[in-house]
C-alpha positions as CSV (number, residue, x, y, z in Angstrom):
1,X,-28.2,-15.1,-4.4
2,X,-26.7,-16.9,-7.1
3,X,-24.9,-14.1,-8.6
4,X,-24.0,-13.0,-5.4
5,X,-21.5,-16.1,-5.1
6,X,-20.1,-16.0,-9.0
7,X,-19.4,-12.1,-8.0
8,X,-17.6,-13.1,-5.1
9,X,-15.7,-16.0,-7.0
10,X,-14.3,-13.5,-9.2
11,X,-12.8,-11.4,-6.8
12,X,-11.6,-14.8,-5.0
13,X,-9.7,-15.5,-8.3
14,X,-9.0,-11.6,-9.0
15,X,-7.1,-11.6,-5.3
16,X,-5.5,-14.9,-6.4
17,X,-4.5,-13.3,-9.7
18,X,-3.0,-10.1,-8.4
19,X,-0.6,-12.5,-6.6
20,X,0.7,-13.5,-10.5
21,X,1.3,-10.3,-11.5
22,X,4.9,-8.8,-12.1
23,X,4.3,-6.0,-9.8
24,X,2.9,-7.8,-7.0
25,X,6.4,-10.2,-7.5
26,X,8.3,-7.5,-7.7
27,X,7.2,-5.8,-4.4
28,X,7.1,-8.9,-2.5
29,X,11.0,-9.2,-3.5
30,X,11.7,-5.6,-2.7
31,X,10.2,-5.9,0.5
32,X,12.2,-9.3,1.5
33,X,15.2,-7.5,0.9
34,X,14.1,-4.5,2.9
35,X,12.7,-6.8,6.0
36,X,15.9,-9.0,5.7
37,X,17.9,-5.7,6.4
38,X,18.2,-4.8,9.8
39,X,18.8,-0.8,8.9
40,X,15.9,-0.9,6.4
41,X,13.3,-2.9,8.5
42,X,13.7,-0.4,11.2
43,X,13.0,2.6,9.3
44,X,10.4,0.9,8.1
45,X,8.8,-0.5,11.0
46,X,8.8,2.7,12.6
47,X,7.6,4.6,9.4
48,X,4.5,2.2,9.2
49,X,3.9,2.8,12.9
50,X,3.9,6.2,13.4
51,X,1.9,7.0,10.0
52,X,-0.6,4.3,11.6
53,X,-0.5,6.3,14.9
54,X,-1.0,9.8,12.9
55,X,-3.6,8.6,11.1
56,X,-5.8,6.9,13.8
57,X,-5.1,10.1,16.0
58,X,-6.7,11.7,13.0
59,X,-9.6,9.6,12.3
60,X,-10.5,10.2,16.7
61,X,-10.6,14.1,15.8
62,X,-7.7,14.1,17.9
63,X,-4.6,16.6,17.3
64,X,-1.7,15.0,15.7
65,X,1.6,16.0,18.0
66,X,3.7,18.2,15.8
67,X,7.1,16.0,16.7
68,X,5.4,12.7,15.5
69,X,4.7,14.2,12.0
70,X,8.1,15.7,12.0
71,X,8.9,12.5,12.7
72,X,7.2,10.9,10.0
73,X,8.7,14.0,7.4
74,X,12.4,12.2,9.0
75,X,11.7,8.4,8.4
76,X,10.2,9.1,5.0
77,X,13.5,11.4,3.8
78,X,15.6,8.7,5.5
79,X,13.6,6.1,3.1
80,X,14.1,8.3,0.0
81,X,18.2,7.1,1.0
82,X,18.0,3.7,1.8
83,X,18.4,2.1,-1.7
84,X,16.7,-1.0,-0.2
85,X,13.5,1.1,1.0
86,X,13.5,3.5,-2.5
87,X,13.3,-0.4,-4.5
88,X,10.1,-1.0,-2.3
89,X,8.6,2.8,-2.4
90,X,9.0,2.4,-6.5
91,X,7.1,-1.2,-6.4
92,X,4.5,0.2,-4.4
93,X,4.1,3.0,-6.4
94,X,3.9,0.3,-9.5
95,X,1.4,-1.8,-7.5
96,X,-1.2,0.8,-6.8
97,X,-1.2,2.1,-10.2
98,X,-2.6,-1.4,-11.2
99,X,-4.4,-1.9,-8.5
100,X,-6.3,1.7,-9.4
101,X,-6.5,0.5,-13.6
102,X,-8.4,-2.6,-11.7
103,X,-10.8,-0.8,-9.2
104,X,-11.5,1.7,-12.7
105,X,-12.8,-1.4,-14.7
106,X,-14.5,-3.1,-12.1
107,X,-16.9,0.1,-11.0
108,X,-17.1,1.5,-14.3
109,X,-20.6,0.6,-14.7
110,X,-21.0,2.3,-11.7
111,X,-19.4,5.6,-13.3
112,X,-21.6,5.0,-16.2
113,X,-24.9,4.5,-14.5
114,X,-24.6,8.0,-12.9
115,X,-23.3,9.4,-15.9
């Protein structure tokens, strides 16, 4: 059980760590910016809600409506020209591409115990 608790400390501090990072800043400031601007935040409200509605629609088995994913095709070109929203796309894409070197180290033995 030990071991248990010291694995679980380390992804404690890991969380607390990904907090320090550059990206993490940076995406936290891109998304202040966006939130703090009333044209921005509700593209991106709605953006987040509908993909949240698609995708829960999804997960039931239901069908998706075609207007809310045309919809969703809308808000995301509408993001690609709010300057504001295209600063918080880039930082996301910059967070999850550390976030995936991360996940690779910590289950690569994993990977290499199946290899």
């Amino acid at each position: 059980m030990a071991e248990q608790v010291n694995i679980y400390d380390t992804a404690n501090q890991l969380a607390k760590e990904v907090t320090e990072t550059k990206e993490f800043k940076d995406l936290k400031e891109a998304l202040d910016q966006a939130k703090a601007d009333e044209a921005s935040n509700k593209i991106y409200t709605e953006f987040q809600e509908t993909q949240l509605t698609i995708q829960q629609q999804q997960a039931a088995g239901q069908e998706v409506e075609q207007e809310k994913i045309k919809r969703l095709q809308e808000l995301s070109e509408e993001m690609q020209d709010d300057d504001l929203l295209k600063e918080v796309l880039k930082n996301e894409q910059e967070m999850n591409m550390l976030l995936n070197d991360v996940n690779r180290v910590v289950v690569s033995p994993l990977t290499k115990l199946y290899l």
